[in-house]
ZAMARGU-4260 file (C-alpha; in steps of 0.2 Angstrom, whole numbers, plus 5000, padded with zeros to 4 digits):
<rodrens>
0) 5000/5000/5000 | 5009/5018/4993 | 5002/5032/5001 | 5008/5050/4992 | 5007/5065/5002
5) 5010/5067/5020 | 4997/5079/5025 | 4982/5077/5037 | 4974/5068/5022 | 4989/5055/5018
10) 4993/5055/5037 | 4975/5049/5043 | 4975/5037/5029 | 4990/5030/5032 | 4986/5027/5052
15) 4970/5019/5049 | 4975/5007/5037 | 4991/5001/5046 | 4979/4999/5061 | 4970/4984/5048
20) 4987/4977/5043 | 4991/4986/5026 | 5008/4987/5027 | 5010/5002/5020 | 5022/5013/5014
25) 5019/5035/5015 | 5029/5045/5002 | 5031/5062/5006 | 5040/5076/4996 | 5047/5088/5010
30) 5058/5084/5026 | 5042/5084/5038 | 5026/5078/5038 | 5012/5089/5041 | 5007/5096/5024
35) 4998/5116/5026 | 4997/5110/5046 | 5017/5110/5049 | 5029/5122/5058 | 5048/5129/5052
40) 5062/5130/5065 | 5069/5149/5065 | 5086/5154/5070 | 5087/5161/5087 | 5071/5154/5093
45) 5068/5141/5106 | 5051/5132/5098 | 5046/5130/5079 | 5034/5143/5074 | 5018/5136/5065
50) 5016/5145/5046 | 5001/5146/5050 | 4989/5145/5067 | 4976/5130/5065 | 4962/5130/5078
55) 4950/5118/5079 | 4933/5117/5087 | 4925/5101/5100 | 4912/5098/5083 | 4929/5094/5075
60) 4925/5076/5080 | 4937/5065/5066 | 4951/5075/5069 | 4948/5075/5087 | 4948/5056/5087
65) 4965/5057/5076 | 4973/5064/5090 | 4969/5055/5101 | 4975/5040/5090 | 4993/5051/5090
70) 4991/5051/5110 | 4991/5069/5108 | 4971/5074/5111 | 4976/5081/5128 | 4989/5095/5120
75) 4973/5104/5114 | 4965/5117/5124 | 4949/5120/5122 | 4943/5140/5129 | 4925/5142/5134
80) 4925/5161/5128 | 4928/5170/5112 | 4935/5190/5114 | 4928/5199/5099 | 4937/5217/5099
85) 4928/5230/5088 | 4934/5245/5079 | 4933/5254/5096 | 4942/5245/5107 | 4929/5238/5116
90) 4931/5221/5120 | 4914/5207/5122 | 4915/5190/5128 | 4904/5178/5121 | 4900/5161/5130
95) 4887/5148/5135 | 4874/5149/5147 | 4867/5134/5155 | 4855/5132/5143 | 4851/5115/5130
100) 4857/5119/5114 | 4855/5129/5104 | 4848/5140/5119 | 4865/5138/5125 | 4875/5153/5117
105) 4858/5167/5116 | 4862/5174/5132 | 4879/5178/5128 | 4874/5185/5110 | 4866/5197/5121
110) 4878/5205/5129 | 4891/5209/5114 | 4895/5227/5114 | 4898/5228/5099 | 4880/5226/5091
115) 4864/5235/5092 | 4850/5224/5098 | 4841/5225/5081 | 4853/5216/5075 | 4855/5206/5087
120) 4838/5202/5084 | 4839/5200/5065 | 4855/5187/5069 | 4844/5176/5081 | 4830/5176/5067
125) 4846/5170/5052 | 4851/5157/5067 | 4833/5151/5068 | 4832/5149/5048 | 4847/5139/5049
130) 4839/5128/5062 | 4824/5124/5053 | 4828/5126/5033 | 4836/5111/5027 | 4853/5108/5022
135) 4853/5124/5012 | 4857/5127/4993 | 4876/5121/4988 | 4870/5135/4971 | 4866/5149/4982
140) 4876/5161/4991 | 4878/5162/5009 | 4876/5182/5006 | 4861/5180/4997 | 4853/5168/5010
145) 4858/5184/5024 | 4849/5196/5011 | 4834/5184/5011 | 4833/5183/5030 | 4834/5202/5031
150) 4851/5204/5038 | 4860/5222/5037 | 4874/5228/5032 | 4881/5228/5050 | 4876/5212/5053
155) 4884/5205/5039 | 4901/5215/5042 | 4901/5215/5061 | 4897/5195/5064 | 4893/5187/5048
160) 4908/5191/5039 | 4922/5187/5051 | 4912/5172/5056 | 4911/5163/5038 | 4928/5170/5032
165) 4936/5162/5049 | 4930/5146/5045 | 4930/5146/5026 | 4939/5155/5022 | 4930/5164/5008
170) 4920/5181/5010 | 4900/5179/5012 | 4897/5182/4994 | 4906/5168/4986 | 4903/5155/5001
175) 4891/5141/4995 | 4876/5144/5008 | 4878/5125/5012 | 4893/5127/5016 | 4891/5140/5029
180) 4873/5133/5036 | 4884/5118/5041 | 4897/5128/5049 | 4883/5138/5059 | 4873/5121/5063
185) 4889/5112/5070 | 4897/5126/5079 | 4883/5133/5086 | 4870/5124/5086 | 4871/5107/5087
190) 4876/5103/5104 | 4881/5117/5119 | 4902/5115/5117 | 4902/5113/5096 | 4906/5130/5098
195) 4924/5130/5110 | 4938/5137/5102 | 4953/5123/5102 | 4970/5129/5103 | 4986/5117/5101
200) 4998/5120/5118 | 5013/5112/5105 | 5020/5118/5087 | 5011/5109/5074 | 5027/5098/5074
205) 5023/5091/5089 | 5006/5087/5086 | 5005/5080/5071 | 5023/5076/5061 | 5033/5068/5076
210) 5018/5058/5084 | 5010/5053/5068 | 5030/5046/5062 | 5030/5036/5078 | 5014/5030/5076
215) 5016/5022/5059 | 5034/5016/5064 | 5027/5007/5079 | 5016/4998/5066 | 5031/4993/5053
220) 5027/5009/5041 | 5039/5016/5030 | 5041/5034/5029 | 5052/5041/5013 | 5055/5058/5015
225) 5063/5070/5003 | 5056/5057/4990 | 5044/5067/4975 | 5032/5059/4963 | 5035/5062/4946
230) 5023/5049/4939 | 5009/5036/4941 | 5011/5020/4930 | 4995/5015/4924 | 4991/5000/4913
235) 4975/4998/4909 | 4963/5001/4923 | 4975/5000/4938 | 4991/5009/4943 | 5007/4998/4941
240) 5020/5007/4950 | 5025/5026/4955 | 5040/5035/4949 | 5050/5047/4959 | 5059/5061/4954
245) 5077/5050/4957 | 5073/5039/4947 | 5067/5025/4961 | 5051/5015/4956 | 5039/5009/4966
250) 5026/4995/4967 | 5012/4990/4978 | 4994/4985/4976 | 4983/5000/4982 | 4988/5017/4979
255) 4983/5035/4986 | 4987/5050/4982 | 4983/5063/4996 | 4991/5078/4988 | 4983/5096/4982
260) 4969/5096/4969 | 4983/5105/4956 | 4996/5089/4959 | 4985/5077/4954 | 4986/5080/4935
265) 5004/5080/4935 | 5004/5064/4942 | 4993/5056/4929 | 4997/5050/4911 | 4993/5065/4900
270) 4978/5056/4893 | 4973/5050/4910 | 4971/5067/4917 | 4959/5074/4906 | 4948/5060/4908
275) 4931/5070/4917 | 4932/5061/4933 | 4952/5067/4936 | 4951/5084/4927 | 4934/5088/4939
280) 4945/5096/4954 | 4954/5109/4941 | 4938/5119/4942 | 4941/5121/4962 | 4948/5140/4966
285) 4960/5144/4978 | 4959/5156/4993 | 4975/5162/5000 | 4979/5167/5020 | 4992/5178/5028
290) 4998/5175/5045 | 5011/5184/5054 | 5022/5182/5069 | 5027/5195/5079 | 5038/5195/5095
295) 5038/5210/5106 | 5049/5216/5120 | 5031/5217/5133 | 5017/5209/5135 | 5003/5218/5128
300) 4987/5207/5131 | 4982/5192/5144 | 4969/5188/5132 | 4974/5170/5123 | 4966/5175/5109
305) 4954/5189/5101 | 4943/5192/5085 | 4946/5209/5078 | 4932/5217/5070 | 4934/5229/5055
310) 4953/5225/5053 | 4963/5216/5041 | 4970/5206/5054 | 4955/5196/5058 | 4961/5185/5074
315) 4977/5185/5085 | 4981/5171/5096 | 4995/5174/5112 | 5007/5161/5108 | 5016/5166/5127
320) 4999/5162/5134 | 4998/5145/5124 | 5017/5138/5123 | 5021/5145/5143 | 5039/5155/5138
325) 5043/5171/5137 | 5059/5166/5127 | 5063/5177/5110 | 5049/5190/5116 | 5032/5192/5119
330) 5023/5182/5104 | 5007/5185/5093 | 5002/5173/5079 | 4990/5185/5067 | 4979/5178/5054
335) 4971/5185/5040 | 4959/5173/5030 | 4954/5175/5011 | 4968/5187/5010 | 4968/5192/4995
340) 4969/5211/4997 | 4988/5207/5008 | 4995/5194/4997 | 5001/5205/4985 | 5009/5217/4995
345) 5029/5218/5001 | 5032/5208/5016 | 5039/5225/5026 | 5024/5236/5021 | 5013/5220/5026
350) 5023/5221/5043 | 5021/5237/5044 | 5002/5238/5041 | 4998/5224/5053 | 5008/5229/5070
355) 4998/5247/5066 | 4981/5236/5069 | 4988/5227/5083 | 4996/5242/5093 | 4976/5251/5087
360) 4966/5235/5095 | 4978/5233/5109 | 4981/5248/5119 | 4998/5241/5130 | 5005/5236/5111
365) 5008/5258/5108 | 5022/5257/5119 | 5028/5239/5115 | 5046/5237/5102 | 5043/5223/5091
370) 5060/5212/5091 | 5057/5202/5076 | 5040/5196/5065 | 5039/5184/5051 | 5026/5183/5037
375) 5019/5166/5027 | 5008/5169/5014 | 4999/5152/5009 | 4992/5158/4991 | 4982/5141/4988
380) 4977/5139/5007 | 4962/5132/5005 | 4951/5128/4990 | 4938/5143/4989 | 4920/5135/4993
385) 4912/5144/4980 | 4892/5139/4976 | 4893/5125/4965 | 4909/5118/4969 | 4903/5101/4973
390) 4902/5097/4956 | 4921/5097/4956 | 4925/5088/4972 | 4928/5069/4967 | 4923/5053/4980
395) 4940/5044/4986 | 4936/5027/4973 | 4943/5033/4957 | 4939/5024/4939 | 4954/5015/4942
400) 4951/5000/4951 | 4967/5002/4963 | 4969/5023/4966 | 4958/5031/4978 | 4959/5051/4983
405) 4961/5061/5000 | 4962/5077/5002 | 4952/5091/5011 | 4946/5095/4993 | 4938/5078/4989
410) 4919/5074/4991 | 4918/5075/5011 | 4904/5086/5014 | 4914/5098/5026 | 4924/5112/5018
415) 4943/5112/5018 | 4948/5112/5037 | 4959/5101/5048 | 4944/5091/5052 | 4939/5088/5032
420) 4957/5082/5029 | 4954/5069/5041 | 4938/5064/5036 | 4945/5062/5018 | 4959/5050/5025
425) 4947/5041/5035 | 4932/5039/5019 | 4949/5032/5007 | 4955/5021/5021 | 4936/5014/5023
430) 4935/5013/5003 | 4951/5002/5003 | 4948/4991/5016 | 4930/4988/5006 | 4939/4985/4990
435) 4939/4968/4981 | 4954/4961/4978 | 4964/4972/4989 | 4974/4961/5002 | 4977/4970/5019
440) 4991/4957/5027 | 5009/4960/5029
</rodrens>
């Protein structure tokens, strides 16, 4: 068994199917597992620094269950409040009342400064029409479905916006209306703690390359690192061997490919690749992020973490507060998601533009030095779930009888997240074990 592509995805995969026996071989490009969820060591600094902060939430049950597979479910924190600071300054707590959901979370919607209670209303009567209106249209836009449920202008900036474009990372208006009713239904409405913000206490190193590598080689896995696919053999209607970049080829019975949607067609035979069920994902978009890493000579905030409203910095997280040193300088992990208006822009005037929000949201921050900063721009973060896109999401079984597909961007009904990179891994491991013809012994 090949697995190519040592994400979440490949990762999940290859756990669960050396758990039935496959013996299972995981080919991975780079020098660390991890895929888009890894960290880079920094000169200088005593812990590896994410490229981006990943949070998960408790409705994140497959990747929850993942980790604690990796024995690493306890380094996840989970905080029973969200900060939301608005264009003044003013700082509201939202949390859960001891209430059944999804009464839980109303009396805390009550209390946030930072909106009128019209609107307040007008978002209880959008939360009602997710409860109680189906699954919602994958053609329609989430913005549309707002304007039908007379949200305003305010509600859509002030809540809706940062809400939908934290979790999918796509603006209102080109997120697929299904997509975002799941989001509201599973994080808020669901059950009373879908909703708690989950932090990893480690780099994401240490909760997913390290213990996953450990995992597999307890159960007789080979990892190939540094080891890139140039090729899929195919014969007929089944995949023969892979090539790799040095020349080295590889055979196995089952393959799976767990790369990005723009990989696959490169790994194909030309002819292969624009067959309609593999050239389906090239109509996916991307949709970039920006975070940034700043390390200041003060503390500035007690807060772990904070949503900053009317920003272009759209949370921060206090990575003293989560990691429990001091060591390099006070350290903020900023994100920024569909960031398309900061890609572009120079890495200093980025800087620049982001330590102004920071210092403007966080009053101690005025007077704090920054000692050093680094920026990541992930340009194809996410795929963009635009309304219609689940045409272009394939299932894992493939027309050919012995490649199957992970990745957050295959057909998992959850959009691309942590927690849909998982489930993809764990539907292709179910599809292989299922498989005729496909022996699972060593």
């Amino acid at each position: 068994m090949i697995v190519i592509g040592g994400g979440l995805a490949g990762l999940s995969a290859a756990c669960a199917l050396a758990d039935l026996g496959f013996a299972v071989t995981l080919v991975e490009r780079r020098s660390i597992l991890g895929g888009r969820a890894t960290s880079v060591r920094l000169r200088g600094l005593p812990e590896p620094v994410d490229n981006c902060q990943h949070v998960l939430m408790r409705s994140c049950t497959a990747l929850l269950d993942f980790y604690a597979r990796l024995g690493v479910r306890d380094q996840v924190r989970f905080d029973r409040e969200i900060a939301f600071i608005d264009e003044r300054g003013a700082i509201s707590s939202l949390g859960a009342a001891r209430l059944p959901a999804p009464l839980h979370l109303a009396p805390g919607f009550a209390r946030l400064r930072f909106l009128p209670i019209r609107d307040k209303l007008a978002i209880a009567r959008a939360f009602l029409g997710a409860l109680s209106g189906g699954a919602g249209s994958s053609e329609e836009s989430f913005s549309h479905w707002l304007q039908r449920r007379g949200q305003t202008k305010r509600t859509v900036d002030a809540f809706w916006r940062p809400v939908i474009a934290s979790a999918l990372n796509e603006e209102p208006e080109h997120v697929s209306a299904s997509y975002a009713l799941l989001v509201l239904r599973e994080m808020f409405l669901a059950r009373r703690d879908g909703w708690e913000l989950g932090v990893p206490k480690r780099p994401l190193s240490e909760m997913h390359a390290a213990p996953a590598e450990a995992y597999l080689s307890q159960r007789r896995a080979r990892v190939l690192y540094r080891a890139e696919t140039a090729r899929l053999q195919v014969e007929g209607n089944a995949v023969t061997g892979v090539d790799l970049s040095d020349g080295t080829r590889l055979h196995a019975d089952c393959y799976l490919t767990a790369v990005p949607y723009p990989e696959l067609s490169r790994l194909l035979p030309p002819q292969l690749a624009r067959h309609p069920f593999f050239s389906r994902p090239q109509g996916l978009q991307p949709s970039p992020i920006v975070a940034a890493h700043l390390w200041l000579d003060q503390p500035v905030t007690s807060l772990p973490h904070a949503a900053l409203l009317g920003r272009s910095v759209h949370w921060f997280f206090n990575k003293t507060h989560d990691f429990g040193t001091c060591e390099g300088g006070f350290h903020l992990a900023l994100v920024t998601s569909a960031a398309r208006a900061l890609a572009g822009k120079p890495r200093q005037d980025l800087l620049r533009q982001l330590f102004e929000e920071i210092r403007d949201a966080l009053p101690e921050a005025r007077h704090a030095r920054l000692l050093r900063a680094v920026v990541f721009k992930e340009r194809r973060a996410t795929f963009a779930p635009l309304p219609g896109c689940d045409a272009r999401r394939p299932p894992a079984r493939t027309p050919l009888r012995n490649l199957f597909l992970a990745g957050d961007w295959t057909d998992t009904g959850w959009p691309a997240t942590m927690e849909g990179a998982v489930r993809s891994g764990m539907d292709a491991a179910r599809e292989i074990a299922a498989a005729p013809g496909l022996a699972s012994t060593r």
